[in-house]
C-alpha positions as CSV (number, residue, x, y, z in Angstrom):
1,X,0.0,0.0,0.0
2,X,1.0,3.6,-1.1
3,X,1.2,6.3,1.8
4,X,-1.5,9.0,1.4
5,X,-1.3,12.5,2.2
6,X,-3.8,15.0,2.0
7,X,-2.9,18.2,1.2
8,X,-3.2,21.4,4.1
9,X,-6.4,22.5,2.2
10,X,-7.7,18.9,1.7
11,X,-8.1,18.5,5.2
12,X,-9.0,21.8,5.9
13,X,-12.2,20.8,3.5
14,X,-12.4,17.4,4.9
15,X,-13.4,19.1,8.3
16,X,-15.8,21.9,7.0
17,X,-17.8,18.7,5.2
18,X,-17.8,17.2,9.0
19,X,-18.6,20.2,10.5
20,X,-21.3,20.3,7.8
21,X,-23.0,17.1,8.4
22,X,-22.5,16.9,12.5
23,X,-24.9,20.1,12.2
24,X,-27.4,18.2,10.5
25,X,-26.9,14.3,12.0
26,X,-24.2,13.4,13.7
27,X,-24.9,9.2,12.1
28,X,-24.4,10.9,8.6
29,X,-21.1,12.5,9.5
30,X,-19.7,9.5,10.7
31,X,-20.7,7.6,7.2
32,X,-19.2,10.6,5.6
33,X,-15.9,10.3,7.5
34,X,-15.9,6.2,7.1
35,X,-16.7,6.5,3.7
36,X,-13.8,9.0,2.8
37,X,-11.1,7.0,5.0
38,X,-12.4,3.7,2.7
39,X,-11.9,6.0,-0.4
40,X,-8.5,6.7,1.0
41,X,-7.6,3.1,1.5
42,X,-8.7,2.0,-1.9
43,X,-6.6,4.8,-3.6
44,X,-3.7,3.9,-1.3
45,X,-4.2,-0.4,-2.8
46,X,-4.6,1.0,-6.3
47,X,-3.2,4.4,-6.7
48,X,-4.0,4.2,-10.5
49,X,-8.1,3.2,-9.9
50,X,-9.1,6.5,-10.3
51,X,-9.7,8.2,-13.7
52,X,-7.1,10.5,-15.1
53,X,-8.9,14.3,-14.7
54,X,-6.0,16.5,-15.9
55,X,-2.8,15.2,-16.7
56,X,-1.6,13.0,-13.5
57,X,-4.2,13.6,-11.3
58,X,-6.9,11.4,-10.8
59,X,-10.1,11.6,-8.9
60,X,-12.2,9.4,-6.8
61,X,-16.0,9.3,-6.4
62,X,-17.5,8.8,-2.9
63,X,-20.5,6.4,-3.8
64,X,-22.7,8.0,-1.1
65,X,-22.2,11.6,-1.0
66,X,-21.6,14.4,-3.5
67,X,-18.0,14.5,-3.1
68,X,-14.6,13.1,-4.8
69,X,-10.9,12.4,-3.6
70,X,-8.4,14.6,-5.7
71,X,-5.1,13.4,-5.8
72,X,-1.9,12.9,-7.6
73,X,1.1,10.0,-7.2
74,X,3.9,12.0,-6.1
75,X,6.9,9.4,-6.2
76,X,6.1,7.1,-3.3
77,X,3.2,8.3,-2.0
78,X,-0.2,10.0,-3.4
79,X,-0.9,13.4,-2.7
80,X,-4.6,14.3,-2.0
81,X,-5.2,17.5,-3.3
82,X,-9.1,17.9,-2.6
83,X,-11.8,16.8,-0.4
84,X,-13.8,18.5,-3.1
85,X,-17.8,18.8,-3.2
86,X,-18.7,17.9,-6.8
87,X,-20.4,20.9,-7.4
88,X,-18.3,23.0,-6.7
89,X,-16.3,25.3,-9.5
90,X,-13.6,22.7,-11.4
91,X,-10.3,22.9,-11.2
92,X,-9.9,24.8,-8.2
93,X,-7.2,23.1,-6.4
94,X,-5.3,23.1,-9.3
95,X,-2.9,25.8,-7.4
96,X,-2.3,23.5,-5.1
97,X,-0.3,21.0,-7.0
């Protein structure tokens, strides 16, 4: 398995989701936070599952919420870019590479 890392910003969205969902049912944001880990630890078995978006960097659909892991391989380990909420503008976090 490849080490994963999500980027300072990732997180930082990774948490405001939480935050989002523990307002509305506390059961929902703990699916939401199983559900991303189990996205991370599929990317991490098979860094090259995800669908090429923009040169190297692939993305990840959550099955159960409207959001999608962002990353890039970055030598030996993957890079998450974005905890990013599908509807939100494209190619944001491109800075961030």
């Amino acid at each position: 398995m490849t080490e994963v890392r999500l980027h300072e910003e990732a997180e930082e969205e990774f948490l405001e989701a939480i935050s989002y969902y523990v307002q509305r049912w506390r059961a929902v944001a703990n699916r939401f936070v199983d559900e991303v880990r189990a996205g991370l630890e599929s990317v991490s078995e098979f860094p090259d599952m995800g669908p090429r978006i923009s040169g190297q960097i692939r993305r990840k659909v959550l099955k159960s919420y409207p959001y999608s892991l962002i990353y890039v391989i970055v030598e030996d380990e993957i890079l998450v870019l974005a905890v990013m909420r599908d509807n939100r503008r494209p190619g944001y976090w491109k800075r961030r590479i």
